[in-house]
N, C-alpha and C positions, 0 to 999 in steps of 0.2 A: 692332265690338268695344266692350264697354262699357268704359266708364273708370275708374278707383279712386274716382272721387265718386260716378259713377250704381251702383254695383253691390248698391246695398241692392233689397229688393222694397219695390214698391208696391203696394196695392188699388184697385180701381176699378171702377166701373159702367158696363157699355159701353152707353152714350145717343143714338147714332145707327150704323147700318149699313147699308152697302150690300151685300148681297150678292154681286151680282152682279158687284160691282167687286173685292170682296173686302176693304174697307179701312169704318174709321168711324173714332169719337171714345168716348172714355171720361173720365169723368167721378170724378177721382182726389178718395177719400177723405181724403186729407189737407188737401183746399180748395186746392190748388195751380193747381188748374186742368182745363183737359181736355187731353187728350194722343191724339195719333194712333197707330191701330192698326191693321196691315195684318197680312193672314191669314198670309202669308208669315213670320210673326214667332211663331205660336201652334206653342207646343213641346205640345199637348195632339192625342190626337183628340179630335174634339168641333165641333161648329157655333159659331160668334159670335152674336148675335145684342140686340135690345136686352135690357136688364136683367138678361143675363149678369154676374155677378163675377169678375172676374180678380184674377191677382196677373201682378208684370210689371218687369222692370227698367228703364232710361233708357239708350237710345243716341241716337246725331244720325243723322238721315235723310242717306246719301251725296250725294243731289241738291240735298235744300234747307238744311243742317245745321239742320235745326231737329229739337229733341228728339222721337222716338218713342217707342211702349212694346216692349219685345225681349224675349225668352224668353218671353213670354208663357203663364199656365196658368189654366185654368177651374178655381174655384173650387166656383160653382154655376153651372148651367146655368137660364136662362128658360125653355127649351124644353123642351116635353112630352116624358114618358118615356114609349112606347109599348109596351106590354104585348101578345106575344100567346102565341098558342100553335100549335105546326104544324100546316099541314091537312091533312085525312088523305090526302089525295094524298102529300104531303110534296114540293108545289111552290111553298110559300110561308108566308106566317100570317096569320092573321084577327087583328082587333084586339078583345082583349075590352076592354081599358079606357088611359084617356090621363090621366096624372097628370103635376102640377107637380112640381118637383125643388128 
C-alpha cells in the first residue's frame, strides 16, 4: 500500500527488461533516478517492454524496502501494433502490416 507521500504519479521509460523474469528498471522523467518494475504491479493489459512509457506510483518492496513502481499503466507501448485480418478459414489471421505505437 502506498503512502500519503508516494501517492502522486510518476512517468517513466522502462530501460531494461526481462521478460522472462517478469521484472526490469525504468528510467523516471523527473531525473530522480531509475526505479524497479515488476509485472505483477502493471494494472494495464498490455506487454512491458524497453521503451515502453508508463505512468506509476511509489511503494517499498515487502522484501527489500527499497522503493518500487505500483499501479503501474502503459502510456505508450514500444511494441508493434499488429494489424491483420481473419482468414478465410476463420482459424486465425494473417498479418497485413506491423506498426509503431
Amino acid at each position: 500500500m502506498m503512502s500519503s507521500d508516494d501517492q502522486k504519479l510518476f512517468q517513466g521509460v522502462i530501460k531494461s527488461w526481462d521478460q522472462p523474469r517478469g521484472f526490469g528498471f525504468a528510467k523516471r522523467t523527473d531525473g530522480q533516478g531509475d526505479i524497479f518494475v515488476h509485472v505483477s504491479n502493471l494494472s494495464d493489459r498490455g506487454d512491458l517492454a524497453v521503451g515502453t512509457e508508463i505512468a506509476f506510483g511509489i511503494d517499498r518492496d515487502p522484501k527489500t524496502g527499497r522503493r518500487m513502481a505500483a499501479d503501474v499503466r502503459i502510456i505508450r507501448s514500444s511494441l508493434p501494433r499488429v494489424r491483420g485480418r481473419p482468414e478465410p478459414s476463420g482459424t486465425g489471421f494473417s498479418v497485413t502490416s506491423v506498426t509503431g505505437t
